[in-house]
Backbone as XML, in Angstrom:
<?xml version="1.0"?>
<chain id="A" units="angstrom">
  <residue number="1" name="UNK">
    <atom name="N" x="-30.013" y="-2.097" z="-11.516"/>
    <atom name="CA" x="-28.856" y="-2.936" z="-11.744"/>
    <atom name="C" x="-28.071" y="-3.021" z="-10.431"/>
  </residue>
  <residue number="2" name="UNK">
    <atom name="N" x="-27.472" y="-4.113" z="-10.081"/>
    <atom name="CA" x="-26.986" y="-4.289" z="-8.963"/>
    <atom name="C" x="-25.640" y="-3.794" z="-8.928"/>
  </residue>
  <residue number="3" name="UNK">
    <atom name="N" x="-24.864" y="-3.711" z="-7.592"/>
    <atom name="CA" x="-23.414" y="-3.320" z="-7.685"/>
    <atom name="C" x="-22.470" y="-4.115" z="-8.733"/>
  </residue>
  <residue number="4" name="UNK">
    <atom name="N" x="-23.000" y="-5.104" z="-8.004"/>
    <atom name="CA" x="-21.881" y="-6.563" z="-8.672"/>
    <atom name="C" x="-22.045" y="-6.429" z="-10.625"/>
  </residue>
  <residue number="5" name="UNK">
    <atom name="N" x="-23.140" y="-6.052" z="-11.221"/>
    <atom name="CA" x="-23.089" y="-6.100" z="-12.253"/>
    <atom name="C" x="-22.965" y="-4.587" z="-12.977"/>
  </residue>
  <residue number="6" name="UNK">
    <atom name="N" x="-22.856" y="-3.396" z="-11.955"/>
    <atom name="CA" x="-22.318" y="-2.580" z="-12.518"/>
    <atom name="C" x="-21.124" y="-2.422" z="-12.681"/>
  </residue>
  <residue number="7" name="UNK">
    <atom name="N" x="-20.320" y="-3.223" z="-11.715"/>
    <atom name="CA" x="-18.478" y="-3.115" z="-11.843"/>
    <atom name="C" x="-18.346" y="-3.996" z="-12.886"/>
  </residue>
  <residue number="8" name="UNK">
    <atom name="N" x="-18.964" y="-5.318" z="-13.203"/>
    <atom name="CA" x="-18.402" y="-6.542" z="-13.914"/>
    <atom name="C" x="-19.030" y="-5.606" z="-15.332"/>
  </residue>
  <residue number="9" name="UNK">
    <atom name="N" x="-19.627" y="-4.789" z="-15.432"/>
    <atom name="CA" x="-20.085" y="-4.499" z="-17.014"/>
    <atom name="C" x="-18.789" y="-2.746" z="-17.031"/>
  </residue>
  <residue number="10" name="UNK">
    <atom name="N" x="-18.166" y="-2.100" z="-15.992"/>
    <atom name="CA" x="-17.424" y="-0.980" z="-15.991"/>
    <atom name="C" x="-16.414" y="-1.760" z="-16.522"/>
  </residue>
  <residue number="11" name="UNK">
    <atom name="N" x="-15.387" y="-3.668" z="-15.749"/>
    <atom name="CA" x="-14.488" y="-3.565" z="-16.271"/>
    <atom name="C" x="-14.710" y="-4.033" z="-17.702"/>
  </residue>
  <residue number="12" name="UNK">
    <atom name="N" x="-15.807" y="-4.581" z="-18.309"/>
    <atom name="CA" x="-15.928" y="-5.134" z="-19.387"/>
    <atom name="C" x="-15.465" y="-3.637" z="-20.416"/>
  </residue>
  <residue number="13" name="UNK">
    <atom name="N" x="-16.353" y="-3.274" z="-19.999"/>
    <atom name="CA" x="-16.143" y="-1.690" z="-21.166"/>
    <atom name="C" x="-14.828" y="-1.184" z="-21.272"/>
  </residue>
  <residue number="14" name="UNK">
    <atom name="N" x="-13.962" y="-1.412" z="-20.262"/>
    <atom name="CA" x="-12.484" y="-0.812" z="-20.010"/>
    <atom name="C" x="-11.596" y="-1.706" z="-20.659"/>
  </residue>
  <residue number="15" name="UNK">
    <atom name="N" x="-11.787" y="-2.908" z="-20.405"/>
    <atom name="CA" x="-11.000" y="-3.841" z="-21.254"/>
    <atom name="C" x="-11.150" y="-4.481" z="-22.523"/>
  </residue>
  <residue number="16" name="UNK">
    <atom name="N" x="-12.419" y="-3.648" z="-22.961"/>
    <atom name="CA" x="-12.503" y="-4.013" z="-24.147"/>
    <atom name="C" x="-12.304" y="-2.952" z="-25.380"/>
  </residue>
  <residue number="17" name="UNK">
    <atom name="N" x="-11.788" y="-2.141" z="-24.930"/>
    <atom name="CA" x="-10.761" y="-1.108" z="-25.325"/>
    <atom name="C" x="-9.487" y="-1.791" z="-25.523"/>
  </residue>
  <residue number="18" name="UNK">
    <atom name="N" x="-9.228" y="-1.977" z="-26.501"/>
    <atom name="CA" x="-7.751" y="-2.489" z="-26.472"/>
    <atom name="C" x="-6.507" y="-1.835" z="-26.389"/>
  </residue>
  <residue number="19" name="UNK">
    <atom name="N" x="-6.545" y="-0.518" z="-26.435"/>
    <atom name="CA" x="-5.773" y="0.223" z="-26.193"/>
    <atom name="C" x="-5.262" y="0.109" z="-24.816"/>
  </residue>
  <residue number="20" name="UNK">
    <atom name="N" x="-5.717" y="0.243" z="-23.999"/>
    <atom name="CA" x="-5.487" y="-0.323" z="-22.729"/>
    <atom name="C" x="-4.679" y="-1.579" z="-22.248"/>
  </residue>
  <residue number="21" name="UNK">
    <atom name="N" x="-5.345" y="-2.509" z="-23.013"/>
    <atom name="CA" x="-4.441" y="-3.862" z="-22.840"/>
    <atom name="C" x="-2.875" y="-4.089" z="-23.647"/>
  </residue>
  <residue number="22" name="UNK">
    <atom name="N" x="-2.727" y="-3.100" z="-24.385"/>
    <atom name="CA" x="-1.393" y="-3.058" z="-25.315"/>
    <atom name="C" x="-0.467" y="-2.230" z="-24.691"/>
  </residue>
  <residue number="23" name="UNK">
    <atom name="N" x="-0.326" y="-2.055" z="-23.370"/>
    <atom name="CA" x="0.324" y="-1.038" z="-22.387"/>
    <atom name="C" x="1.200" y="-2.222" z="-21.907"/>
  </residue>
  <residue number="24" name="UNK">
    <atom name="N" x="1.933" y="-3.045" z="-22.011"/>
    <atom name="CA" x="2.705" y="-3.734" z="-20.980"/>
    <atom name="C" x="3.960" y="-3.037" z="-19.954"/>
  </residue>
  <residue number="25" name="UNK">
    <atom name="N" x="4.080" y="-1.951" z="-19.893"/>
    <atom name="CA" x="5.011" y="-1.416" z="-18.992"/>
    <atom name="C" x="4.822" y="-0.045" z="-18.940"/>
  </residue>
  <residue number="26" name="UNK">
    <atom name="N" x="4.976" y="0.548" z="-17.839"/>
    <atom name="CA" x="4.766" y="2.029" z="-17.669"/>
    <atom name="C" x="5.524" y="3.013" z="-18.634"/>
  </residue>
  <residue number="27" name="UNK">
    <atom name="N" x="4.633" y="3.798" z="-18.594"/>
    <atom name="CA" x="5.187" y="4.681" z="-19.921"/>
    <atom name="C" x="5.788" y="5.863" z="-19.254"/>
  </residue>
  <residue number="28" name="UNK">
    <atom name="N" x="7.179" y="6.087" z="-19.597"/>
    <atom name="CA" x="8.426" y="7.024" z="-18.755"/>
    <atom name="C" x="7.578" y="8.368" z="-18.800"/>
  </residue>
  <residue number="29" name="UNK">
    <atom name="N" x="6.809" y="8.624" z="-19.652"/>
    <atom name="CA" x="6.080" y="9.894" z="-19.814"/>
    <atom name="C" x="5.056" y="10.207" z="-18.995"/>
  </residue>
  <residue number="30" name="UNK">
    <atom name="N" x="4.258" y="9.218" z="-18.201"/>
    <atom name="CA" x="3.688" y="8.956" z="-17.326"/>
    <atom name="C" x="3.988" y="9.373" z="-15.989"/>
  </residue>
  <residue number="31" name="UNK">
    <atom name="N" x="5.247" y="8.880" z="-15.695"/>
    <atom name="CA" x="5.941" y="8.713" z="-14.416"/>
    <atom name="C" x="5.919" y="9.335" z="-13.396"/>
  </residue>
  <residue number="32" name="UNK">
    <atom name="N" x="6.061" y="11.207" z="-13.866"/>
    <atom name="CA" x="6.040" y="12.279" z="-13.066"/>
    <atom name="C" x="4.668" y="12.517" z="-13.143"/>
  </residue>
  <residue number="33" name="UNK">
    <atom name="N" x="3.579" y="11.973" z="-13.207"/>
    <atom name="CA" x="2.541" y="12.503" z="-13.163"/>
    <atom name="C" x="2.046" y="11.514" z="-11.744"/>
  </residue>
  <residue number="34" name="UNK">
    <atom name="N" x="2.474" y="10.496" z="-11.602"/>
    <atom name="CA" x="1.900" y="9.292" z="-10.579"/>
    <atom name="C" x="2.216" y="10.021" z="-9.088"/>
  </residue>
  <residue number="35" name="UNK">
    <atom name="N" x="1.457" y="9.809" z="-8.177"/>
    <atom name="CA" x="1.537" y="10.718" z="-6.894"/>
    <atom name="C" x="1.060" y="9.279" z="-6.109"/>
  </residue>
  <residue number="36" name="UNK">
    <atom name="N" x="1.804" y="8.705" z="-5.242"/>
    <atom name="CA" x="1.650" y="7.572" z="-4.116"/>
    <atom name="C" x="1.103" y="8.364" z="-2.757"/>
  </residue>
  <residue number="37" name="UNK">
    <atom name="N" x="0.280" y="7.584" z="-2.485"/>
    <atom name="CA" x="-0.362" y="8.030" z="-0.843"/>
    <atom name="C" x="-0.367" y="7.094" z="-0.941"/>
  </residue>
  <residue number="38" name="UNK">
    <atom name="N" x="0.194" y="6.692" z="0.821"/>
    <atom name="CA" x="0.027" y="5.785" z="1.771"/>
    <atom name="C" x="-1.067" y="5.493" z="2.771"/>
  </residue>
  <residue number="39" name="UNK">
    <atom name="N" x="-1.880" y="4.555" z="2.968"/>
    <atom name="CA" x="-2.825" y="4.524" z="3.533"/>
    <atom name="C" x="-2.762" y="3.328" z="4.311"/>
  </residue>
  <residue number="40" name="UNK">
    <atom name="N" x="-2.078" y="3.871" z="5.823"/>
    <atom name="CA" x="-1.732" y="2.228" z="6.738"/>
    <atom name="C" x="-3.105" y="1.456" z="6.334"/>
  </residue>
  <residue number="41" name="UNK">
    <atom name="N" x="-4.373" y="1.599" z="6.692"/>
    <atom name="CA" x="-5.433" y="0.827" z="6.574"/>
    <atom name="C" x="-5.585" y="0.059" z="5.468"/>
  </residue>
  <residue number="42" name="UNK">
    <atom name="N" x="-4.855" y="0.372" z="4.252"/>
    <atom name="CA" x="-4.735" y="-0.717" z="3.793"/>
    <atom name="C" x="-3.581" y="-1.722" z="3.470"/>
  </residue>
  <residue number="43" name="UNK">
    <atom name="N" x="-2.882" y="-1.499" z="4.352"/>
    <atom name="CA" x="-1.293" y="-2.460" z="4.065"/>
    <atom name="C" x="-1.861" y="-3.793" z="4.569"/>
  </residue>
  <residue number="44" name="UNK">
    <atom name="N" x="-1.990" y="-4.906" z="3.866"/>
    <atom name="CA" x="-1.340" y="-6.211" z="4.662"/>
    <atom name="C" x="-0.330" y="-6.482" z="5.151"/>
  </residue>
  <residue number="45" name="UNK">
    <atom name="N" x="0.012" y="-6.739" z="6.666"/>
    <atom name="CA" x="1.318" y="-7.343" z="6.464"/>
    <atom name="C" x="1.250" y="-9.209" z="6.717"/>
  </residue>
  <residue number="46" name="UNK">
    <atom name="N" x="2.334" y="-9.896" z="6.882"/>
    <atom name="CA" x="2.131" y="-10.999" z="6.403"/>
    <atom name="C" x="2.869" y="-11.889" z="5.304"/>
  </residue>
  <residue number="47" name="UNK">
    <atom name="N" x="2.489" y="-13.044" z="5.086"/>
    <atom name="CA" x="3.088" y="-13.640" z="3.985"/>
    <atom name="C" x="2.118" y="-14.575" z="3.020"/>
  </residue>
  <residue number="48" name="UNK">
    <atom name="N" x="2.256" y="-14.955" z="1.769"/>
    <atom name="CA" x="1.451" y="-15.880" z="1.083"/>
    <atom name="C" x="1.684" y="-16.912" z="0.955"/>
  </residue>
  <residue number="49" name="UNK">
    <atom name="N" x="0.337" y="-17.855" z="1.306"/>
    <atom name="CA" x="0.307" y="-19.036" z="1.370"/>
    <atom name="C" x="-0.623" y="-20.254" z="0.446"/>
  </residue>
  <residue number="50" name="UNK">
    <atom name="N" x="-0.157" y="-20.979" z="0.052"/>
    <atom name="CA" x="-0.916" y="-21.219" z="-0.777"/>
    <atom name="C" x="-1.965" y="-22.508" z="-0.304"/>
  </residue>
  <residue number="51" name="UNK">
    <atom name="N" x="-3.859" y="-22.546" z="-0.149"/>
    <atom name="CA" x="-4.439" y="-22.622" z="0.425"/>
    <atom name="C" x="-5.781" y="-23.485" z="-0.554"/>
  </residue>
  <residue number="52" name="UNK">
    <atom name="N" x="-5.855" y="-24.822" z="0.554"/>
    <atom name="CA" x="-7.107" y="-25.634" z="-0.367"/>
    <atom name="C" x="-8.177" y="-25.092" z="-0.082"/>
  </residue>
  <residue number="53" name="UNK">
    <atom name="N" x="-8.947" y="-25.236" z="-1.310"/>
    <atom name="CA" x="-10.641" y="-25.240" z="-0.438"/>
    <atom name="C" x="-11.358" y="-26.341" z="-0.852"/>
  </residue>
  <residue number="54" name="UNK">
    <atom name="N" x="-12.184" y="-26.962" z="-0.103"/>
    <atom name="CA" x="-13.054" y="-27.878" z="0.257"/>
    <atom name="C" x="-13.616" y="-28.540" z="-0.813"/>
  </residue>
  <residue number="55" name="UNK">
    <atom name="N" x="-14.073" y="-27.319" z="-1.762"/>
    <atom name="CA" x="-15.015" y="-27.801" z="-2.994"/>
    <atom name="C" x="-13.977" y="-27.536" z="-4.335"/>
  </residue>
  <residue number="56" name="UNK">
    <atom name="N" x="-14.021" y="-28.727" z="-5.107"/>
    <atom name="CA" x="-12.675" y="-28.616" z="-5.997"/>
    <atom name="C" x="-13.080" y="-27.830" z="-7.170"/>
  </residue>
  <residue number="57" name="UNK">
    <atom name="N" x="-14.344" y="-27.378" z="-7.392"/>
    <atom name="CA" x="-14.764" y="-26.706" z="-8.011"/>
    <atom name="C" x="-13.638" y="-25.350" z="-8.846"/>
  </residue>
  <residue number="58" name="UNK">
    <atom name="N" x="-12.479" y="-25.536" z="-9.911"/>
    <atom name="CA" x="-11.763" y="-24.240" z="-10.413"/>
    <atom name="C" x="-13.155" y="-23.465" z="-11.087"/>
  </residue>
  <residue number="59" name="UNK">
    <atom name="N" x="-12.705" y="-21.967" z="-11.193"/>
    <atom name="CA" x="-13.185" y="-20.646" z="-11.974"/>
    <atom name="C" x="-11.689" y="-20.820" z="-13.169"/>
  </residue>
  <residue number="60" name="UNK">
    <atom name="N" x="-12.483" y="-20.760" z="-14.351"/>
    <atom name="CA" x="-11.244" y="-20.481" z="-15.726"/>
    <atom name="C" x="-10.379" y="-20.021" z="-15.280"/>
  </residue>
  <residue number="61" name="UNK">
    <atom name="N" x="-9.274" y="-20.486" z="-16.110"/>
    <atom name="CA" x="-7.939" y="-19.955" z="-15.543"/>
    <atom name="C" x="-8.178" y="-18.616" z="-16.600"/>
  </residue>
  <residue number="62" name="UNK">
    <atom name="N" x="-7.132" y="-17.439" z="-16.080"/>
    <atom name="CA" x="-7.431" y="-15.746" z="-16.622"/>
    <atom name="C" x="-6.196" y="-15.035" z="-16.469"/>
  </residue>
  <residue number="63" name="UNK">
    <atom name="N" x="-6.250" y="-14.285" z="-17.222"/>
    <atom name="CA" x="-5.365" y="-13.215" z="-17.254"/>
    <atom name="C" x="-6.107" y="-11.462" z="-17.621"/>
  </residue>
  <residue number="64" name="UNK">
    <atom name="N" x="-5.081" y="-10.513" z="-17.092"/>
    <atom name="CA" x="-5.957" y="-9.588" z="-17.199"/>
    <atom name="C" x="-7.270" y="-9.113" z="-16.464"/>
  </residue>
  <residue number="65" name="UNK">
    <atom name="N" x="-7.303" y="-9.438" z="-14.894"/>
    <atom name="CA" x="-8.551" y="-9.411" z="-14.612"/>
    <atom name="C" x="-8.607" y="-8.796" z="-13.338"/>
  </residue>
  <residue number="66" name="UNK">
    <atom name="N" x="-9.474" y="-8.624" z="-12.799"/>
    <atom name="CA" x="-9.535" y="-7.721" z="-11.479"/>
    <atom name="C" x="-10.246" y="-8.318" z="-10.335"/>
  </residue>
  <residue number="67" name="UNK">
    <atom name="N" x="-9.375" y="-8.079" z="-9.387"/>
    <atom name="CA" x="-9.731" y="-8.949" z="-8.014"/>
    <atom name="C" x="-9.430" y="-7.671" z="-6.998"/>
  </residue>
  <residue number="68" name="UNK">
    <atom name="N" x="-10.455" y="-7.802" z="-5.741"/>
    <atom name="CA" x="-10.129" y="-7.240" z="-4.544"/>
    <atom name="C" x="-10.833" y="-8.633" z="-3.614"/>
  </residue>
  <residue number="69" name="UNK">
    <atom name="N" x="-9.813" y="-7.979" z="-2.087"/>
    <atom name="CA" x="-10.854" y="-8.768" z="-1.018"/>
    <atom name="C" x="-11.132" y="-7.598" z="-0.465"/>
  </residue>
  <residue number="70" name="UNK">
    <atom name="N" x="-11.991" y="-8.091" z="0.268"/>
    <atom name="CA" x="-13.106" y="-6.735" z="1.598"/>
    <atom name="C" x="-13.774" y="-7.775" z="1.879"/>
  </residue>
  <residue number="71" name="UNK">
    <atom name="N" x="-13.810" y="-7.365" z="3.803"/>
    <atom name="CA" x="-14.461" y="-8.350" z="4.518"/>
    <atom name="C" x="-14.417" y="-9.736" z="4.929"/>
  </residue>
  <residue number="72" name="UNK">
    <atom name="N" x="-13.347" y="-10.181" z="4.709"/>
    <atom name="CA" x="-12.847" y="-11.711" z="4.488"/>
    <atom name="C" x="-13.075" y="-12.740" z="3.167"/>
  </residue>
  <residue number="73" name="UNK">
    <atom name="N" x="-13.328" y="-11.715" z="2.163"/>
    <atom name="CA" x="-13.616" y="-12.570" z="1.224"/>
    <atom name="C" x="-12.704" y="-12.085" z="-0.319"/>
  </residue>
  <residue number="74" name="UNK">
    <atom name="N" x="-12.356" y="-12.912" z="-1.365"/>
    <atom name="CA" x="-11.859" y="-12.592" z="-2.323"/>
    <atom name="C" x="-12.612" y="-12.544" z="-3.522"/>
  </residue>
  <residue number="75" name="UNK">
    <atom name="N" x="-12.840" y="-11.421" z="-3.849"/>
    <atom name="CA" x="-13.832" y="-11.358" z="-5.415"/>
    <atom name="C" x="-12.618" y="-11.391" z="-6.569"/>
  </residue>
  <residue number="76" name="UNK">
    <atom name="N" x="-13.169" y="-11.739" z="-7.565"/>
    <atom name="CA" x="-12.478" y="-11.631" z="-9.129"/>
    <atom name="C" x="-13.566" y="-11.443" z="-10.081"/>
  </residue>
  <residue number="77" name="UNK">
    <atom name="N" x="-13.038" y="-10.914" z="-10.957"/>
    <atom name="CA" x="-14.186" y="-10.447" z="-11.546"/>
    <atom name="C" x="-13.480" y="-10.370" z="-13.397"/>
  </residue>
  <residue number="78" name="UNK">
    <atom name="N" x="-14.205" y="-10.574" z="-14.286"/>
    <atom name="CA" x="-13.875" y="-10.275" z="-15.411"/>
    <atom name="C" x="-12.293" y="-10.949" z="-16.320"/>
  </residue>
  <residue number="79" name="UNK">
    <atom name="N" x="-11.952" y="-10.110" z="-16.884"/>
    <atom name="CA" x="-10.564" y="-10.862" z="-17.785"/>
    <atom name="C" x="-10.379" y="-11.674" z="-18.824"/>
  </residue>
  <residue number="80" name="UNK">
    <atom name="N" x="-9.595" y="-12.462" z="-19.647"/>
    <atom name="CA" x="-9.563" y="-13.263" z="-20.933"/>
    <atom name="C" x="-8.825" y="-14.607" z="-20.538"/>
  </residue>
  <residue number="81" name="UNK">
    <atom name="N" x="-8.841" y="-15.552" z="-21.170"/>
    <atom name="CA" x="-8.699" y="-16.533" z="-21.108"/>
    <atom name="C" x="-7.292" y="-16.412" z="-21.901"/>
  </residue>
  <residue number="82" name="UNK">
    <atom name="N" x="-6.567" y="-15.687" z="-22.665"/>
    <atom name="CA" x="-5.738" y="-15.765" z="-23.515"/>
    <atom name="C" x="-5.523" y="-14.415" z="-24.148"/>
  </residue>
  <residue number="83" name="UNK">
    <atom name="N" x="-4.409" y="-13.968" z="-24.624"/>
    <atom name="CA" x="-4.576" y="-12.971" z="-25.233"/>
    <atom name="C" x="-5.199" y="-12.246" z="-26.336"/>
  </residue>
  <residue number="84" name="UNK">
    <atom name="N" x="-5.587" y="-11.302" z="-26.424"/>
    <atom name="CA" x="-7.202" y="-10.891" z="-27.588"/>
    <atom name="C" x="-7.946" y="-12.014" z="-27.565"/>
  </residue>
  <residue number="85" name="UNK">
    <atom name="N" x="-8.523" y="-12.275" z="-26.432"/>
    <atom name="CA" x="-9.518" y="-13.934" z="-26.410"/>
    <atom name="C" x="-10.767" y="-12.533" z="-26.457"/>
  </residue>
  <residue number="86" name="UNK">
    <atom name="N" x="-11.935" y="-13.169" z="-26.225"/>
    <atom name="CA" x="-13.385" y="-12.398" z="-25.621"/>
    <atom name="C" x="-13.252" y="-12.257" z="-24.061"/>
  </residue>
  <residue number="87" name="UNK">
    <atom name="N" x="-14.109" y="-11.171" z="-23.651"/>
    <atom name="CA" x="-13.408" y="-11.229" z="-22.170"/>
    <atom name="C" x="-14.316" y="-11.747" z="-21.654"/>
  </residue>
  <residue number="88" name="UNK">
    <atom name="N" x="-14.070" y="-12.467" z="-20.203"/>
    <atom name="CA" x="-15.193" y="-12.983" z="-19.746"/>
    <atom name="C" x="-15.930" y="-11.944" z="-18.916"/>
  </residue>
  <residue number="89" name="UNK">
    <atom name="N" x="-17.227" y="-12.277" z="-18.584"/>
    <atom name="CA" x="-18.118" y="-11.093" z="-18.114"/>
    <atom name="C" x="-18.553" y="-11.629" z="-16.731"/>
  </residue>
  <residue number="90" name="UNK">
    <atom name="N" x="-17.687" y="-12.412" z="-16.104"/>
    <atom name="CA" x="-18.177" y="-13.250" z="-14.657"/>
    <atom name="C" x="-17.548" y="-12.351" z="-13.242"/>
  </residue>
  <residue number="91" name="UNK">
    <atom name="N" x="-17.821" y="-13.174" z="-12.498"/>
    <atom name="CA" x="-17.852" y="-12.694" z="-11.300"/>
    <atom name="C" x="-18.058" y="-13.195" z="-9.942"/>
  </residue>
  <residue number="92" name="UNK">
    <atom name="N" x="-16.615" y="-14.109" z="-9.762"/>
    <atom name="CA" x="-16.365" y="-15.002" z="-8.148"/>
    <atom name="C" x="-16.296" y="-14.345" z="-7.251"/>
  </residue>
  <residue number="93" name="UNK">
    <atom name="N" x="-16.923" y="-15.411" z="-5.797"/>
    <atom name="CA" x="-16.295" y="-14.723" z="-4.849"/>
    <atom name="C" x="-16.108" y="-16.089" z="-4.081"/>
  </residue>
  <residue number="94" name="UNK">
    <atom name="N" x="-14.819" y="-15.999" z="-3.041"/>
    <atom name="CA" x="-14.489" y="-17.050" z="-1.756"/>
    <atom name="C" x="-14.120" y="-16.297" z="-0.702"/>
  </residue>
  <residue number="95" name="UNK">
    <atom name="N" x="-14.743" y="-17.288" z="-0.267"/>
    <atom name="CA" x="-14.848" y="-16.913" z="1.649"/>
    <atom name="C" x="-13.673" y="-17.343" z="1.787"/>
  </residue>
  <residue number="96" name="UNK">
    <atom name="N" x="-12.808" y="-16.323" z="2.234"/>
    <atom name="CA" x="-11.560" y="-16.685" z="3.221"/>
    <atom name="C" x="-11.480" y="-17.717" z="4.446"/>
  </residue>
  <residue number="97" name="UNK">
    <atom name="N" x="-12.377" y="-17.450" z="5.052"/>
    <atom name="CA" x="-12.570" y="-17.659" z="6.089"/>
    <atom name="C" x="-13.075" y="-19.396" z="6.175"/>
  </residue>
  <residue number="98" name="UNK">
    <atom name="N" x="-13.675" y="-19.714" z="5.581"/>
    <atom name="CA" x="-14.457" y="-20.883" z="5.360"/>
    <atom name="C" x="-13.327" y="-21.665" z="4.305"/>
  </residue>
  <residue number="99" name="UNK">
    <atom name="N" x="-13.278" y="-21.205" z="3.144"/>
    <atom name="CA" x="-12.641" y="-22.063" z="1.892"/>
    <atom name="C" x="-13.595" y="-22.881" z="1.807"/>
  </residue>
  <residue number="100" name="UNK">
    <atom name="N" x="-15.028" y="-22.889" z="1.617"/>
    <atom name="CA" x="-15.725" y="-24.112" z="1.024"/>
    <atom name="C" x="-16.011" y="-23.976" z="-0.395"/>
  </residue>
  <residue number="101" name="UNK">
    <atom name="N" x="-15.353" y="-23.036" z="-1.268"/>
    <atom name="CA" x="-15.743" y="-23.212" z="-3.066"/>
    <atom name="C" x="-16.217" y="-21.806" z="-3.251"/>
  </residue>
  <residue number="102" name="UNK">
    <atom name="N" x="-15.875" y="-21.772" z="-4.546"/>
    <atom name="CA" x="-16.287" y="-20.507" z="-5.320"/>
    <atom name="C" x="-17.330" y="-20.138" z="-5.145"/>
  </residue>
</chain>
């Protein structure tokens, strides 16, 4: 099994726990347990801009879902279309760098 479909099937399993998704705000009981490290290497600094790409091609609109970039590129991965929808089990990526489409 490949990387890409072992994370997109980890967040499937996590979010399809609903317990998880019925959390909308940190729980005060929680609080003292959270420990922040700072790690310059990963700060952006900067500002957001909002940016065409080439191929008009949209990915569903989502909520609930998980995205990183690494390497110049932005993955997304997984999430619902709506609340208690089915989650989707997909998995974009765009080139920063280029912007020619999902």
């Amino acid at each position: 099994m490949s990387i890409v479909a072992c994370f997109v099937n980890s967040v499937a399993a996590v979010y399809e726990s609903t317990s998880i998704v019925e959390y909308r705000h940190r729980d005060p009981n929680f609080l003292p347990l959270l420990v922040v490290e700072e790690e310059p290497d990963l700060q952006i600094q900067g500002s957001w801009q909002k940016i065409q790409i080439q191929n008009q091609s949209e990915i569903p609109k989502r909520t609930t879902f998980s995205h990183f970039v690494w390497k110049g590129k932005l993955y997304i991965a997984g999430g619902m279309q709506e609340a208690r929808s089915a989650f989707l089990k997909d998995f974009w990526c765009l080139d920063l760098n280029a912007l020619d489409g999902w």
